[in-house]
C-alpha positions in Angstrom: 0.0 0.0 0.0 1.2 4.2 -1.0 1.8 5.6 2.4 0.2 8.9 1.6 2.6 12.4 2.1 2.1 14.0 5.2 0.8 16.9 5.3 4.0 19.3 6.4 6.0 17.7 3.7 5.7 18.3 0.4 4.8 15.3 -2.2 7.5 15.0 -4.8 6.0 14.3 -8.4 7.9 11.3 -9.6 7.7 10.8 -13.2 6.1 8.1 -14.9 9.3 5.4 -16.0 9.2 5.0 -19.6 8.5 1.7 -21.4 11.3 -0.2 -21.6 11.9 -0.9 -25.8 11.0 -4.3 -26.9 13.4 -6.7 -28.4 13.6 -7.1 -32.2 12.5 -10.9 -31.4 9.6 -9.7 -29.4 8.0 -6.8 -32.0 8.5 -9.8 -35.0 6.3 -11.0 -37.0 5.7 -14.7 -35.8 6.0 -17.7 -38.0 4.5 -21.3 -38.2 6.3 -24.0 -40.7 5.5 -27.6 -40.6 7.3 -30.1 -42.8 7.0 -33.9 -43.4 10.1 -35.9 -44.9 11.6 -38.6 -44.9 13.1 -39.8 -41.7 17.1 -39.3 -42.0 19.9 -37.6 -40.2 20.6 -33.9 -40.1 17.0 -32.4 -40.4 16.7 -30.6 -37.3 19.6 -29.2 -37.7 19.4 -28.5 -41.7 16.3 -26.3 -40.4 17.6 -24.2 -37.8 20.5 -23.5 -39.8 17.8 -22.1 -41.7 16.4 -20.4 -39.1 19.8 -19.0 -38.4 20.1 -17.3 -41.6 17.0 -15.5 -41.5 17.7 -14.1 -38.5 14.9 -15.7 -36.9 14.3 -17.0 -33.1 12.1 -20.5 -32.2 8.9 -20.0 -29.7 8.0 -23.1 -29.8 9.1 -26.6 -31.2 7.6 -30.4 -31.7 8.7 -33.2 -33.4 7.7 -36.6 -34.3 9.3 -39.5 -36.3 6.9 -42.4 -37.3 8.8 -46.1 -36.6 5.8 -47.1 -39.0 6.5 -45.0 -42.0 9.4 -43.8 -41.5 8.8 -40.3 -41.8 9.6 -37.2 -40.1 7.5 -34.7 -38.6 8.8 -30.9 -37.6 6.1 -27.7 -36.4 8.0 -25.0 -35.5 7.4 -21.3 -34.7 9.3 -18.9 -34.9 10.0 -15.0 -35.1 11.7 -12.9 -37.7 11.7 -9.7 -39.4 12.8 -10.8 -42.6 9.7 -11.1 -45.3 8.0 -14.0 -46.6 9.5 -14.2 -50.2 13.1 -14.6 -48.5 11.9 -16.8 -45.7 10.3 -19.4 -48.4 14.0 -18.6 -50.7 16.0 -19.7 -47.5 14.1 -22.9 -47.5 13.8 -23.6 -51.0 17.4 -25.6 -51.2 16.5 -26.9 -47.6 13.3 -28.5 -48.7 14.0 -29.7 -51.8 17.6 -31.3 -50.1 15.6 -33.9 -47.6 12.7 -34.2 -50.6 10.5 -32.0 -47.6 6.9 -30.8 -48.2 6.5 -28.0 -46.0 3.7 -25.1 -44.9 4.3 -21.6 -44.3 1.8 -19.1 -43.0 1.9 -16.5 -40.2 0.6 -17.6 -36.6 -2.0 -15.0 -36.9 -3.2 -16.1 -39.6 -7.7 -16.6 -39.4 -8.4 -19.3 -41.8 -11.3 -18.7 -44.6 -13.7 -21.1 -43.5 -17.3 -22.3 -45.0 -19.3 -24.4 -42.8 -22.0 -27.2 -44.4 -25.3 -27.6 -41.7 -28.5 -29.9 -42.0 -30.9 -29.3 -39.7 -28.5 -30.3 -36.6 -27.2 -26.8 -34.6 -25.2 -27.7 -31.8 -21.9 -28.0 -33.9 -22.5 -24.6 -35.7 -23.7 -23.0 -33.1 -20.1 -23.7 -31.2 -18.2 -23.0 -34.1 -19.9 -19.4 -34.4 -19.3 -19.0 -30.8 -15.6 -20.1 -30.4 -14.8 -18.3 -33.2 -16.7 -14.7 -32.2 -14.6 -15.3 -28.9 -11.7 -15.5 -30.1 -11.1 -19.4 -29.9 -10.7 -20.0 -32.9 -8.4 -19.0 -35.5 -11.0 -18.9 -38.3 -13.2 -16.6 -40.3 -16.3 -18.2 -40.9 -17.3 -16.3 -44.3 -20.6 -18.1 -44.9 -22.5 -21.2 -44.0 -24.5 -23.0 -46.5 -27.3 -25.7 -45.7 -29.3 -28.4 -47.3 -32.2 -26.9 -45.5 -33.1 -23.5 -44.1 -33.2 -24.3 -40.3 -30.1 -22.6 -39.4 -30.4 -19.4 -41.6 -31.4 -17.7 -38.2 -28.3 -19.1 -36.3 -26.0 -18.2 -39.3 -27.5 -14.7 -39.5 -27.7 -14.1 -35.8 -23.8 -14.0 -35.6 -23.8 -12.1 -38.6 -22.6 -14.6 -41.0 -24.3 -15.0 -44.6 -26.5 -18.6 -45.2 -26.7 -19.9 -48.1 -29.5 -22.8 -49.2 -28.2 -25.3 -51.2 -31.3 -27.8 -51.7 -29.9 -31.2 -52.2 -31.9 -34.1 -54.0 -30.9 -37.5 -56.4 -31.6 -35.6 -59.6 -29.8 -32.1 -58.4 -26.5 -33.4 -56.1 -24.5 -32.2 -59.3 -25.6 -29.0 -59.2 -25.4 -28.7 -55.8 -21.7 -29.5 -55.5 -21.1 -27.1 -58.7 -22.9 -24.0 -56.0 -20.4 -25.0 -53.4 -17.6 -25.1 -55.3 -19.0 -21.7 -56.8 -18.8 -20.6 -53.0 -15.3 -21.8 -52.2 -13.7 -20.1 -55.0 -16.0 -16.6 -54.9 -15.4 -16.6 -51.0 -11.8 -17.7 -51.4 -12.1 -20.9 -49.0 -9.6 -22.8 -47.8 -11.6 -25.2 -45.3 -14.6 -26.6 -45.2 -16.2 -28.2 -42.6 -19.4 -30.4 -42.4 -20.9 -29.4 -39.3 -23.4 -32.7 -39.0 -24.1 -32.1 -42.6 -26.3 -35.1 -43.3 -25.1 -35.2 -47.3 -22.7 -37.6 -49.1 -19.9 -35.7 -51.0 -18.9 -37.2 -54.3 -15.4 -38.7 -54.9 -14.8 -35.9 -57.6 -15.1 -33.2 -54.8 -13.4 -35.1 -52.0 -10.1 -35.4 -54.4 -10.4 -31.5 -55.4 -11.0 -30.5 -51.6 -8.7 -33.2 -50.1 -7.2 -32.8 -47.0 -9.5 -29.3 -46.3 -12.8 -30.5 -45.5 -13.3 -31.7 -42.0 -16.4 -34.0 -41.1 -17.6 -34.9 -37.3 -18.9 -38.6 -37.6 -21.4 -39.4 -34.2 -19.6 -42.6 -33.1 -16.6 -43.7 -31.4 -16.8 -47.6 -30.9 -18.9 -49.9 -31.9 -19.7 -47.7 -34.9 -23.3 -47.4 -35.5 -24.6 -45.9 -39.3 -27.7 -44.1 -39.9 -30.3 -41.6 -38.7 -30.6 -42.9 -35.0 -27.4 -43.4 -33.8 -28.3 -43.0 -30.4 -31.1 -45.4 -30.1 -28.9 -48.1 -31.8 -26.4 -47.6 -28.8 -28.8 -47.4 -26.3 -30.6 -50.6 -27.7 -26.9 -52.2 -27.1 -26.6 -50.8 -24.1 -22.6 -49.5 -24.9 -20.8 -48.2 -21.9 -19.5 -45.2 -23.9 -20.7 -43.1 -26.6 -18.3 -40.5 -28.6 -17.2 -38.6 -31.4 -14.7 -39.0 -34.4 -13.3 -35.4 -36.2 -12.1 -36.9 -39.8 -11.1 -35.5 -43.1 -13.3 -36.5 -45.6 -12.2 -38.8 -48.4 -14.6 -41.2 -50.9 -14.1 -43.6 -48.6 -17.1 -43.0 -46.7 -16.3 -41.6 -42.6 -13.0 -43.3 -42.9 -10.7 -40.3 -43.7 -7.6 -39.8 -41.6 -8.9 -39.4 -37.9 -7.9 -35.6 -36.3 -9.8 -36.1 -33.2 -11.9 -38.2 -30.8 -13.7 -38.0 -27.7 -16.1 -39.9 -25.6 -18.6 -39.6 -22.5 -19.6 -42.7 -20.4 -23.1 -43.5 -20.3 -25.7 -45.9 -18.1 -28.4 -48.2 -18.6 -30.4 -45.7 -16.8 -29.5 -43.3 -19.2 -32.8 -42.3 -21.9 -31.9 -42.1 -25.4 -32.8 -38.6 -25.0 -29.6 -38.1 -23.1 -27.9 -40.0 -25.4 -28.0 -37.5 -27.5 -27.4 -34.8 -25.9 -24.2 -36.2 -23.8 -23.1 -37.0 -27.8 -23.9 -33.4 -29.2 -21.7 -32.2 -26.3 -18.8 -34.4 -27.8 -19.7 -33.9 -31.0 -19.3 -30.0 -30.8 -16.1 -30.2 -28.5 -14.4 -32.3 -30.9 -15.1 -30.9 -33.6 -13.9 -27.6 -32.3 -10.5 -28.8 -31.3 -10.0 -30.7 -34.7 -11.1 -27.2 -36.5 -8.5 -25.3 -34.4 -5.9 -27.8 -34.7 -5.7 -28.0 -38.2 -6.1 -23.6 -38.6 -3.1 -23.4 -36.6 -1.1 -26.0 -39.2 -0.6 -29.0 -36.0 -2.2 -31.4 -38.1 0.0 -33.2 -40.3 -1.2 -35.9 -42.7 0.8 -39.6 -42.6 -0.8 -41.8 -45.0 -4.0 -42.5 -43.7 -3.4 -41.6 -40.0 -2.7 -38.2 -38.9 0.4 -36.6 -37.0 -1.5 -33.7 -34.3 1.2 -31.7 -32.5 -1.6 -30.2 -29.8 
């Protein structure tokens, strides 16, 4: 606590201390690369040699090296000043060296998202909220829906809805309107927020490895409309959730994230589902996030997720 002046003293005015000026590392622009390589000597230290040369300094650091396929696994970030065309020129030789795929983008980076609804809200509506919060690092620039229910949840949080009627004899042209939207809106992720529609095999290859899917099972896995009811007719112990990318093999894309909730015969199927919307939304959050901020690296058909 101040112990005030007293009174037959005189307070001295004691200027304010100026800010102390941050470091060059601190005021930097901050970096995320993740790369995927064969698994051989010298990688590490091939890339922070490149790191060294830019003039830039590591924040953070994971690593990963599959015993199964025998490749490598690096997510770094990192701060520099120097600009994105030399960055990408210093790795260049690196990259193409240790036969490397690698992504660049800055850690601030909000990812152009479009998100696919039914009639199902609990995943959208957590998407629109963790992203309005902050949470997530995406820009939702539109949501489009085989149906109309959500228009008001979309429009609520200020986000444009777009209906996108889906039957047998128009699924062509309804793929052809998305695809309209993903290049008009400049999209680089979509995700199917319990968007109760199969996507073609032409699509799935064009989009692959940027459209996200929640599937409403863990184990056993139970296909169809009623989900719930099936598991609560076999009286599972556990219900969950499965955050996938989609491929045209159908729900059985590389796996991002999964969750579950433990359940009870005296559980009602009503519960069922809502303990498994809960999941459903969670997971399907973290999986979003996860792959926005580049820790979701693909290895065959499994995934690599530095979280």
């Amino acid at each position: 606590m101040q112990t005030p002046a007293s009174p037959s003293t005189p307070a001295t005015a004691v200027p304010a201390a100026s800010p102390a000026p941050a470091s060059g590392a601190e005021t930097a622009p901050e970096w995320v690369l993740s790369i995927a390589c064969p698994d051989q000597g010298g990688i590490v230290h091939a890339v922070s040699g490149m790191l060294v040369s830019i003039d830039a300094t590591i924040t953070e650091s994971q690593q990963f090296g599959s015993p199964d396929t025998h490749q490598f696994f690096l997510r770094l970030q990192f701060r520099t000043h120097t600009g994105e065309d030399d960055i990408r020129a210093a790795l260049a030789p690196v990259a193409e060296r240790l036969n490397m795929s690698a992504e660049l983008h800055r850690a601030d980076r909000r990812l152009r998202t479009l998100v696919m609804v039914s009639k199902a809200g609990h995943c959208l509506n957590s998407l629109l909220f963790h992203t309005g919060s902050g949470a997530l690092p995406i820009d939702i620039a539109a949501v489009a829906g085989n149906h109309e229910v959500l228009a008001p949840m979309a429009e609520h949080a200020g986000v444009p809805f777009h209906h996108i009627p889906v039957t047998a004899e128009t699924k062509a042209d309804a793929e052809a309107e998305l695809l309209r939207l993903v290049d008009e809106l400049d999209i680089e992720l979509v995700v199917l927020a319990r968007y109760m529609q199969i996507l073609s095999p032409a699509l799935c290859e064009r989009m692959a490895g940027r459209i996200i899917n929640i599937h409403h099972s863990f184990l056993p896995s139970f296909k169809g409309a009623r989900p719930y009811h099936q598991a609560h007719d076999r009286g599972v112990k556990i219900i969950g959730a499965t955050a996938h990318y989609v491929t045209d093999d159908l729900d059985e894309g590389p796996i991002i994230e999964q969750d579950v909730v433990r359940v009870e015969h005296r559980h009602t199927p009503a519960q069922f589902i809502r303990f498994g919307q809960d999941v459903e939304a969670a997971v399907l959050s973290r999986a979003v996030g996860w792959h926005a901020e580049g820790r979701v690296l693909l290895d065959g058909h499994r995934t690599v997720v530095f979280d």
